[in-house]
C-alpha positions in Angstrom: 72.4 125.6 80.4 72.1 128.1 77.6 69.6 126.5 75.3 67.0 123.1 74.7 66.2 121.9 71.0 63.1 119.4 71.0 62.4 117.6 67.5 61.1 115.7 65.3 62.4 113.9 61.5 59.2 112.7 59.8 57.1 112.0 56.4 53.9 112.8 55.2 51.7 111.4 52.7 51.6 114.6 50.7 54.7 117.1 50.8 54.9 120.3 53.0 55.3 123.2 51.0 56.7 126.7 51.5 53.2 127.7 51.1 52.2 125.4 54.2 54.6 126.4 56.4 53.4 130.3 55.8 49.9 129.0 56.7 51.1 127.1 59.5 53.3 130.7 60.8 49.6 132.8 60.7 48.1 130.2 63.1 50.8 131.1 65.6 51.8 134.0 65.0 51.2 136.0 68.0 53.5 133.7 69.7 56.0 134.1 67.2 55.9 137.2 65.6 59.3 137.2 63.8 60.2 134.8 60.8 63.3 134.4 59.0 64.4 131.7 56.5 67.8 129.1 56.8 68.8 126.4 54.5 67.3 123.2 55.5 69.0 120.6 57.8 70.4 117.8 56.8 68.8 114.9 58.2 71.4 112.6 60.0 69.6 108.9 60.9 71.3 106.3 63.5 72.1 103.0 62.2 72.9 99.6 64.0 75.5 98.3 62.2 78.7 96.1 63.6 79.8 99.7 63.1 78.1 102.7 64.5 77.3 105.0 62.0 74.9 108.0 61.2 73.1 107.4 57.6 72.8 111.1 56.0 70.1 111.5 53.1 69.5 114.4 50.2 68.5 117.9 51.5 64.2 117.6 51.9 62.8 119.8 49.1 62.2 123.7 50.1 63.8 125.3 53.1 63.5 126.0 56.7 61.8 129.0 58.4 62.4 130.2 62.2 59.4 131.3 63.8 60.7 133.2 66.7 59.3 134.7 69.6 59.2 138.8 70.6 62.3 138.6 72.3 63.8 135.7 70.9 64.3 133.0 73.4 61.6 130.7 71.8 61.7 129.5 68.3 59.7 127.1 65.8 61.8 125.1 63.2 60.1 124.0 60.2 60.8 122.2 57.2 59.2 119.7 54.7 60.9 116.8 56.7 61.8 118.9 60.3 60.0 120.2 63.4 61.7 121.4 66.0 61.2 123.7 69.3 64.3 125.7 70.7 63.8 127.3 74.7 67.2 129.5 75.1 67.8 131.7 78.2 67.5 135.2 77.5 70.9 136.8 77.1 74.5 135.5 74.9 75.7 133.4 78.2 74.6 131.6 81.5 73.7 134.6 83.5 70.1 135.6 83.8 67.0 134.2 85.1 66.6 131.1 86.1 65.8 128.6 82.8 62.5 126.7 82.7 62.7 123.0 83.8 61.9 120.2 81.6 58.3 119.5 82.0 58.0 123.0 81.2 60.0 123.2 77.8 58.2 119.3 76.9 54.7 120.4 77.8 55.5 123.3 75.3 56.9 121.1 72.5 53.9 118.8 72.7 51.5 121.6 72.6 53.2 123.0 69.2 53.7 119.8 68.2 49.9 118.9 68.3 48.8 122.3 66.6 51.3 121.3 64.1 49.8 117.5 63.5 46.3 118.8 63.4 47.2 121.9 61.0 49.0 118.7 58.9 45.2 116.5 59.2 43.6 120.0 58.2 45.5 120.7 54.8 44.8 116.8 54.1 48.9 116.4 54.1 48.6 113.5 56.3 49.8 112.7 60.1 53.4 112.6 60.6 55.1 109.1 60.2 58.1 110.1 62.7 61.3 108.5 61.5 63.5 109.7 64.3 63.4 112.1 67.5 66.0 115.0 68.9 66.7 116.2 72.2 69.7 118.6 72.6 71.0 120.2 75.7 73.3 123.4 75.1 75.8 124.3 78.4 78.5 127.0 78.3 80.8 126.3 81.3 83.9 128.6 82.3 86.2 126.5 84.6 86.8 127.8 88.2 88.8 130.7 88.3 89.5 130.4 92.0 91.1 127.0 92.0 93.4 127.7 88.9 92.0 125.1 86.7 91.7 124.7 83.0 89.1 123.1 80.2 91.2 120.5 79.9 90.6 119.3 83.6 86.4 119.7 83.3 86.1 116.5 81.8 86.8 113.1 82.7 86.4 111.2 79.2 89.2 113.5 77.9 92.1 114.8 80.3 95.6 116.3 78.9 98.5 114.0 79.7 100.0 115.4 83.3 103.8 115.0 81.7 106.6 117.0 82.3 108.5 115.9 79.3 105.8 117.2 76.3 106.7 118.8 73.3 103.4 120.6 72.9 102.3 123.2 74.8 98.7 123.5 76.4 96.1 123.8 73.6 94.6 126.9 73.0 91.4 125.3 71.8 89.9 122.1 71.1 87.2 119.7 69.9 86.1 116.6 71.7 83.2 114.1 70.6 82.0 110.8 72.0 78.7 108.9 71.6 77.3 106.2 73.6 74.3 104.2 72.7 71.1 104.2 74.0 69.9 100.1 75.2 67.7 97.9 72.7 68.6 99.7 69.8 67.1 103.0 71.0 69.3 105.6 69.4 72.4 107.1 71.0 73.7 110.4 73.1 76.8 112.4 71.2 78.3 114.8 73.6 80.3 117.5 71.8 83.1 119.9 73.7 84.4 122.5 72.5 86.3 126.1 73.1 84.3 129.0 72.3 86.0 132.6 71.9 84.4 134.9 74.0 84.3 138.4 74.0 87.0 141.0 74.2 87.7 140.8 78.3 86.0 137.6 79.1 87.2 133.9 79.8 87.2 131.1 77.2 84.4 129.1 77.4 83.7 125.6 76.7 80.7 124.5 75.1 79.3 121.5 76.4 76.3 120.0 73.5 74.7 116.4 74.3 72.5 115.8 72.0 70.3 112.5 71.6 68.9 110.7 69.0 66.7 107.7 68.0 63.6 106.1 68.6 62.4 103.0 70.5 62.1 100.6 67.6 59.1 99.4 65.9 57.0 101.6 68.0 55.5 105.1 66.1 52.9 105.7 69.5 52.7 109.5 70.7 53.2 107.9 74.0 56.4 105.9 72.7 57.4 109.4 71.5 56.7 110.4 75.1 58.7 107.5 76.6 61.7 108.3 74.5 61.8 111.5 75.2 61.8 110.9 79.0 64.6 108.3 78.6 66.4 110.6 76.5 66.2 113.4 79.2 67.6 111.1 81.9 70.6 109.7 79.7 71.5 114.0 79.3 71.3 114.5 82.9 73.0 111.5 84.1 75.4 111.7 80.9 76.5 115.3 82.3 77.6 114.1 85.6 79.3 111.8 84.6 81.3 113.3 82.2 81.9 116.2 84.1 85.0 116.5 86.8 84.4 116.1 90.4 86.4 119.8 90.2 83.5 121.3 88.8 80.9 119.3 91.1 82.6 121.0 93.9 82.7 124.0 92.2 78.8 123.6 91.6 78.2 122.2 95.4 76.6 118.9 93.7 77.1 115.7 96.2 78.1 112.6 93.9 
């Protein structure tokens, strides 16, 4: 795993300005001593309808700044609608030290988070009226050299046709996208894979993003926000075995 994105899509009674967020950036910045600006995100909400669909609004008012850390492997998103956390491993690919566990990367989102709330309750804005939650796991995978394989044999969900008789060659590159929703209405978990060109003299690499959305219904309680998270966490885990082939869970020594 490369990278974790925690967030949060929410209101306020009064709106977050530019302004703000530089206020906000002085409160932490020795943590995050870098700032640049990026367009805002678009936000993207789940619906229920006999149809899965995502319901995309108008871009929030003002932009997004990243608040990032000295050497870049931590960074605060903000914008008048957006709050979001990113933990990367140091380095552009999977080598390197070994990449903080979960409680770890939550217990830092929660703290930021609260700093962020009560900043929100100091400037009289008004507490957060959440409106939908994000947790995003990034993997870059490179399939085993040693036993010949390919990306198109990584994944179970989507496998290449073994026939002799095809016209088309082996792809080059390609894009694969499924969702599968969360019980009781509770959002859903898009998994995303994709070819990634590496650089001069390395293997292709396939990025593997499963990212969850949604929100237990009715329920706006930090703790609910807890819970989701938490069940979110476990579909991403669980979602990655079992989309994953039992070629790489031998290549990874992982018992079924």
């Amino acid at each position: 795993m490369v990278e974790v994105v925690f967030g949060v899509l929410f209101g306020t009674l009064q709106p977050i300005k530019l302004a703000h967020m530089g206020l906000f950036w002085d409160k932490v910045r020795d943590e995050f001593p870098r700032t640049e600006d990026a367009p805002p995100l678009l936000p993207a909400i789940e619906r229920y309808e006999t149809t899965p669909s995502l319901t995309t609004v108008p871009f929030p008012l003002g932009s997004r700044i990243w608040l990032l850390s000295s050497s870049g492997d931590a960074l605060l998103q903000i914008q008048p609608d957006r709050f979001l956390f990113n933990r990367k491993r140091p380095g552009t690919d999977a080598a390197g030290p070994p990449y903080p566990g979960f409680e770890e990367v939550a217990q830092r989102f929660e703290d930021y988070l609260r700093r962020f709330t009560q900043f929100l309750a100091a400037e009289g804005l008004g507490a957060p009226a959440y409106r939908q939650f994000e947790l995003a796991y990034i993997n870059r995978m490179i399939p085993p050299a040693d036993q010949g394989s390919s990306e198109h044999e990584m994944f179970v969900d989507h496998a290449r046709s073994p026939a002799k008789d095809r016209f088309l060659p082996t792809p080059d590159s390609f894009v694969w996208s499924t969702s599968y929703p969360f019980p009781g209405q509770a959002g859903r978990l898009h998994i995303v894979a994709k070819t990634v060109l590496a650089p001069q003299g390395m293997r292709q690499f396939v990025q593997l993003e499963m990212i969850a959305r949604g929100m237990l219904p009715g329920n706006q309680t930090e703790q609910s926000r807890i819970s989701w998270f938490e069940m979110a966490h476990e579909w991403i885990v669980k979602g990655f075995a079992d989309v994953t082939s039992p070629l790489l869970h031998d290549h990874w020594g992982r018992t079924p």
